[in-house]
LOTOR-866349 format. One record per residue: x, y, z of N, C-alpha, C, O in turn; residue number from 1; residue in three letters. Coordinates in nm, 2 decimals. Example, Ala and Ser with C-alpha at 12.3 -4.5 7.8 and 13.67 -1.06 7.14 Angstrom:
// LOTOR-866349
[[1.32, -0.57, 0.78], [1.23, -0.45, 0.78], [1.32, -0.33, 0.78], [1.42, -0.33, 0.85], 1, Ala];
[[1.28, -0.22, 0.71], [1.37, -0.11, 0.71], [1.29, 0.00, 0.79], [1.34, 0.11, 0.80], 2, Ser];
END
This chain:
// LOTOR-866349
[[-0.12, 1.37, -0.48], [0.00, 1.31, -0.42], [0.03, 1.39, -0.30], [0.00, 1.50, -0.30], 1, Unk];
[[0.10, 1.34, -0.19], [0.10, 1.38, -0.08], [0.23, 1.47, -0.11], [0.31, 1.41, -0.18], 2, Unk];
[[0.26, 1.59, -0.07], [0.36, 1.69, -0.08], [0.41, 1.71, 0.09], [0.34, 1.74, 0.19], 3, Unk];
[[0.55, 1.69, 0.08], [0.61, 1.68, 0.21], [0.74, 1.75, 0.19], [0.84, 1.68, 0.16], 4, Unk];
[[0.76, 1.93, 0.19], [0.86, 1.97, 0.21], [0.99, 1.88, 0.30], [1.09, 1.81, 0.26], 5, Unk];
[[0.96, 1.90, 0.41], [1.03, 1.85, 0.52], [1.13, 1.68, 0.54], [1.08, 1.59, 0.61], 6, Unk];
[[1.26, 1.67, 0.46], [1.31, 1.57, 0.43], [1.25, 1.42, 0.54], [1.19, 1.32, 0.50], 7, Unk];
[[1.29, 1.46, 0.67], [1.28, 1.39, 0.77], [1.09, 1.33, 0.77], [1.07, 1.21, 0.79], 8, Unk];
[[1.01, 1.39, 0.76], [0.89, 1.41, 0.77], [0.81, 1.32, 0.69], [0.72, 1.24, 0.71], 9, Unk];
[[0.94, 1.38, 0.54], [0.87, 1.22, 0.42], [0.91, 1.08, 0.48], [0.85, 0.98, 0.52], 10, Unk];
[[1.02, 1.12, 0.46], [1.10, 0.94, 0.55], [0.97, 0.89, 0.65], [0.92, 0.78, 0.63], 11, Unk];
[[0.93, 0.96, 0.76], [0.86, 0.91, 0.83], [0.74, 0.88, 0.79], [0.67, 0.79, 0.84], 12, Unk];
[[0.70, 0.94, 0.69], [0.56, 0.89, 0.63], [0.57, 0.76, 0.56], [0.50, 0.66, 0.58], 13, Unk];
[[0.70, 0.77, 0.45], [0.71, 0.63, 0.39], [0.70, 0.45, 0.50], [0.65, 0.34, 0.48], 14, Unk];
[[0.79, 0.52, 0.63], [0.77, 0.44, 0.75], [0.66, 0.37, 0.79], [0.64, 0.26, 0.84], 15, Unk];
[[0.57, 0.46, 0.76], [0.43, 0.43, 0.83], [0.35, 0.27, 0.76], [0.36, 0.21, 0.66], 16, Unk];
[[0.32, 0.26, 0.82], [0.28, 0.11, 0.81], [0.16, 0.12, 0.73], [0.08, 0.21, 0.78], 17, Unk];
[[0.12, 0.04, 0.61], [0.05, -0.02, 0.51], [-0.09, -0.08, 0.60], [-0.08, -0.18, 0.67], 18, Unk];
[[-0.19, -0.01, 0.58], [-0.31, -0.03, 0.66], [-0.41, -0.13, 0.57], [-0.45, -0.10, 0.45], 19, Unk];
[[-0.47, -0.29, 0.65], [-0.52, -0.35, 0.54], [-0.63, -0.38, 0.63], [-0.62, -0.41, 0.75], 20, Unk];
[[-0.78, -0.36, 0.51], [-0.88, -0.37, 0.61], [-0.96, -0.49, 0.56], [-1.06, -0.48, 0.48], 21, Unk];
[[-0.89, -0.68, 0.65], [-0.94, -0.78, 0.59], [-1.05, -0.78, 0.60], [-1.10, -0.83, 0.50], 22, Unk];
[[-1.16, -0.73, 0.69], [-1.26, -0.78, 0.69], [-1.40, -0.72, 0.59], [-1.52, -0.76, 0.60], 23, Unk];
[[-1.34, -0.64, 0.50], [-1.44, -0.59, 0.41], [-1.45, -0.63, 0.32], [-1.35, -0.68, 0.28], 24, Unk];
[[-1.54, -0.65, 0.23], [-1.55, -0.71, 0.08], [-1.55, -0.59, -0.02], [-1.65, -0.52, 0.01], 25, Unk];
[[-1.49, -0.54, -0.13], [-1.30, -0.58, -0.13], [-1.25, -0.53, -0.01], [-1.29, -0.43, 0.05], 26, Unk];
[[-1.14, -0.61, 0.02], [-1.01, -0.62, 0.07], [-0.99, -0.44, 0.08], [-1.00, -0.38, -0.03], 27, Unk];
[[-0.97, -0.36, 0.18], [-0.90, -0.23, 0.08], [-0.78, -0.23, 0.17], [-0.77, -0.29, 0.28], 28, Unk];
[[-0.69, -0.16, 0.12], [-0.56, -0.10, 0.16], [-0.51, 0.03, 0.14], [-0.51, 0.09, 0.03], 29, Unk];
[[-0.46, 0.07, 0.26], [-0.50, 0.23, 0.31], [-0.31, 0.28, 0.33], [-0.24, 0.20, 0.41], 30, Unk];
[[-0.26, 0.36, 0.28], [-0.12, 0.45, 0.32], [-0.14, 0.59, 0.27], [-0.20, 0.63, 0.17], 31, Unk];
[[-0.09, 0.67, 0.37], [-0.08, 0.80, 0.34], [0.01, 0.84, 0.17], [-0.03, 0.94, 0.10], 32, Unk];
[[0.07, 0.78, 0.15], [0.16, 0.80, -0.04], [0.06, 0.70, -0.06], [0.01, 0.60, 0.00], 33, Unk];
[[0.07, 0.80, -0.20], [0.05, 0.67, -0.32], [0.11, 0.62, -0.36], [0.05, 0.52, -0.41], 34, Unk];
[[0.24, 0.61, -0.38], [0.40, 0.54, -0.44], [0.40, 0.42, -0.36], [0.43, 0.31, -0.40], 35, Unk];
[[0.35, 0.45, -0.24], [0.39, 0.33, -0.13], [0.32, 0.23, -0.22], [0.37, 0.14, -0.28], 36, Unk];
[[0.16, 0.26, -0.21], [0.03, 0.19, -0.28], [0.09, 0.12, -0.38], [0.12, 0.01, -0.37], 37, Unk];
[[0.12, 0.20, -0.48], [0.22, 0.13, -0.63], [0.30, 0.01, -0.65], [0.30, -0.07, -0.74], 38, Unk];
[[0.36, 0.03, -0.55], [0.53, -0.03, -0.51], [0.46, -0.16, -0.45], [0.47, -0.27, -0.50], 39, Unk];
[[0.38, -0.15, -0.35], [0.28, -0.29, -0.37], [0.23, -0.32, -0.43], [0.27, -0.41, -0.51], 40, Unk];
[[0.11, -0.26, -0.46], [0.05, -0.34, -0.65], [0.17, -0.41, -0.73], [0.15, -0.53, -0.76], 41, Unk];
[[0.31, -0.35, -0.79], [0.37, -0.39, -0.82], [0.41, -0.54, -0.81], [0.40, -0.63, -0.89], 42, Unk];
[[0.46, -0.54, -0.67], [0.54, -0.66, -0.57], [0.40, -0.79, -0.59], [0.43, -0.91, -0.63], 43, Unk];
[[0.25, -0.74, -0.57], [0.18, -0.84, -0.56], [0.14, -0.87, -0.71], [0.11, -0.99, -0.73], 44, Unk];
[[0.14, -0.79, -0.81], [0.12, -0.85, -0.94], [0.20, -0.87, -1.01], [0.16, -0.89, -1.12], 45, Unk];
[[0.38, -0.88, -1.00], [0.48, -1.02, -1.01], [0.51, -1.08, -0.96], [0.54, -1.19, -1.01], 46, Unk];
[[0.51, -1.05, -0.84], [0.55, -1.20, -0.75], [0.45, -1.28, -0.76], [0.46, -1.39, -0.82], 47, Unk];
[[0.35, -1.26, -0.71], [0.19, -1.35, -0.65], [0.07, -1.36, -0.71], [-0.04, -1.39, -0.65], 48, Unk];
[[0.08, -1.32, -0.88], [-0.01, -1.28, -0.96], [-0.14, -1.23, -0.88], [-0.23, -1.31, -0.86], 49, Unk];
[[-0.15, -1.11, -0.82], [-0.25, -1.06, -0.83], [-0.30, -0.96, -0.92], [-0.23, -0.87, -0.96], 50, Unk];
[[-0.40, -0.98, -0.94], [-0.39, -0.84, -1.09], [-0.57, -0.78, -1.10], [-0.61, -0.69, -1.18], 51, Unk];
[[-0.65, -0.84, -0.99], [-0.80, -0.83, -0.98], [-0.76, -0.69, -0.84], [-0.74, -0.72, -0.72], 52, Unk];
[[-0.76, -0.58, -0.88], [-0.79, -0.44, -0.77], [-0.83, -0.34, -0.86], [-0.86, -0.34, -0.98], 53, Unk];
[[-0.80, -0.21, -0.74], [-0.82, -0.10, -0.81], [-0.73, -0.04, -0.85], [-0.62, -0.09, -0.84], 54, Unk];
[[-0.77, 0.08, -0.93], [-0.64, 0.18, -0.89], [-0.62, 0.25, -0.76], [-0.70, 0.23, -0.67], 55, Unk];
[[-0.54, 0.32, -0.75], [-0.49, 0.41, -0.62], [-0.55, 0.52, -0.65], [-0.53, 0.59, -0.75], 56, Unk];
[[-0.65, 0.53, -0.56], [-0.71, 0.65, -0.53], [-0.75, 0.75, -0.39], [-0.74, 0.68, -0.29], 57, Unk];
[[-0.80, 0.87, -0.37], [-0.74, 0.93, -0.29], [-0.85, 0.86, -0.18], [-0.94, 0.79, -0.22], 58, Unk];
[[-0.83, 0.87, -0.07], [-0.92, 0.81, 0.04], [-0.97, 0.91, 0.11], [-0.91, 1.02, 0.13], 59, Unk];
[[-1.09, 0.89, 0.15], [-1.11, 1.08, 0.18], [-1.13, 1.07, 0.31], [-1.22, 1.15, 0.35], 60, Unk];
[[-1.07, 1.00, 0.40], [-0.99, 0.98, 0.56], [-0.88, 1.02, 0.53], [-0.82, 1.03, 0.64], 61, Unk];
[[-0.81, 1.06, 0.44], [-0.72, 1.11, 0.39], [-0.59, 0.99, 0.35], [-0.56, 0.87, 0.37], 62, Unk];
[[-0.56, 1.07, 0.29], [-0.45, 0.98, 0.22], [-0.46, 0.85, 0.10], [-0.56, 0.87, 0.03], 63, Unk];
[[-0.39, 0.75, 0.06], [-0.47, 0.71, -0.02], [-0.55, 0.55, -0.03], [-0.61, 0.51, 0.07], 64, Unk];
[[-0.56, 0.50, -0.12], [-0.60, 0.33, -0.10], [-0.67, 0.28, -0.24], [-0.72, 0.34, -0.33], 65, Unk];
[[-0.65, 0.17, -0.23], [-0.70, 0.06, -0.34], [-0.79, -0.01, -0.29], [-0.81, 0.00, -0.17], 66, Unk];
[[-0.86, -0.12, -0.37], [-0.89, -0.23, -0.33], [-0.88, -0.33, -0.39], [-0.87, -0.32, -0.51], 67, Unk];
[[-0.87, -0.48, -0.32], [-0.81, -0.61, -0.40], [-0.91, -0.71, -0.39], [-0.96, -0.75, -0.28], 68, Unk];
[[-0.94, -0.75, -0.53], [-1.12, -0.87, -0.55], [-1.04, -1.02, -0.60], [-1.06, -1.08, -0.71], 69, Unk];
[[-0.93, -1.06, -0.52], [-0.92, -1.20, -0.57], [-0.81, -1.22, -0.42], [-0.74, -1.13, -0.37], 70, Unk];
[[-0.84, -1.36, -0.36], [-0.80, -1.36, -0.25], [-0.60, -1.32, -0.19], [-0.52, -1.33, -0.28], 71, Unk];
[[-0.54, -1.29, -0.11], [-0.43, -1.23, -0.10], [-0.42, -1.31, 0.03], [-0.51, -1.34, 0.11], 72, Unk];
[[-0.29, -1.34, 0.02], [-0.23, -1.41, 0.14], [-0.16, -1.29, 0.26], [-0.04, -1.32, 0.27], 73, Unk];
[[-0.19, -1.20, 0.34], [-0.18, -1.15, 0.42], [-0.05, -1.13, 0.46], [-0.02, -1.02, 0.50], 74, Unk];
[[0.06, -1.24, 0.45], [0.18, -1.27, 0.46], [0.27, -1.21, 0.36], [0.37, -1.16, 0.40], 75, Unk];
[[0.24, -1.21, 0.23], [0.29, -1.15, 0.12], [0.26, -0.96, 0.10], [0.32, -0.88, 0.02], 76, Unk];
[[0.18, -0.94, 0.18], [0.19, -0.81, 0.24], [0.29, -0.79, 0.33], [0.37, -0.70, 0.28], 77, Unk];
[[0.32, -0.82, 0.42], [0.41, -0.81, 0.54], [0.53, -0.81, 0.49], [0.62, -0.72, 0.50], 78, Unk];
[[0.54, -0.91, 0.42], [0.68, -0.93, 0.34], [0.72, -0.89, 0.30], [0.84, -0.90, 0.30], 79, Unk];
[[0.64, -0.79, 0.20], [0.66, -0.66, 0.10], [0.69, -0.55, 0.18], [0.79, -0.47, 0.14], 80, Unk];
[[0.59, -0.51, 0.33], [0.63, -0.43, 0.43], [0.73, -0.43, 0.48], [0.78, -0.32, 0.51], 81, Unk];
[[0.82, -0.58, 0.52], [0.96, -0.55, 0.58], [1.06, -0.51, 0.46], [1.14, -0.42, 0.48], 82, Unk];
[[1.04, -0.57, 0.32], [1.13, -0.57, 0.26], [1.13, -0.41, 0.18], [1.24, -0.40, 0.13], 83, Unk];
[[1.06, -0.32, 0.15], [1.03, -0.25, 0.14], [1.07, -0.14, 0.23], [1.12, -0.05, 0.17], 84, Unk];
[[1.07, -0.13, 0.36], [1.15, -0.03, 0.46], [1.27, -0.07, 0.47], [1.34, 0.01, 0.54], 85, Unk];
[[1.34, -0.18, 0.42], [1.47, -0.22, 0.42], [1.57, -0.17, 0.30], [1.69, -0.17, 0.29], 86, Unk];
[[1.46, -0.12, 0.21], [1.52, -0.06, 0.08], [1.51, 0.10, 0.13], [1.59, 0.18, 0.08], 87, Unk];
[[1.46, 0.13, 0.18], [1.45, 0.31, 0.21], [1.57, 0.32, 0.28], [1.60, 0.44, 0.32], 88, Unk];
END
């Protein structure tokens, strides 16, 4: 898990935008936390039944990522992204 003494420092990491790489087979998706990763897996497997990924694991570009094997509407990410920085 990513360790961030510095209050301000975490906030800005949580900030950071949800990296998705459509054009690979799987789908992966890339953020520096893993909570972030979670908190989506979550949002997409109640709201939008997705439940076909991985786990969150470390990315060794650093930071972490999953990947998702059943199609995902692109939009339902974003959605998760605004509504998600709106809660922090």
């Amino acid at each position: 898990m990513l360790l961030v003494t510095d209050y301000a420092a975490q906030i800005e990491v949580l900030f950071v935008a949800v990296r998705v790489h459509w054009k690979r087979t799987p789908v992966s998706v890339h953020h520096p936390n893993g909570d972030v990763l979670e908190s989506l897996i979550l949002h997409l497997r109640n709201i939008h039944g997705i439940r076909k990924r991985s786990i969150v694991m470390e990315d060794r570009e650093g930071g972490f990522l999953f990947f998702i094997y059943q199609p995902c509407d692109p939009r339902w990410i974003m959605a998760w992204q605004e509504s998600y920085q709106e809660e922090e």
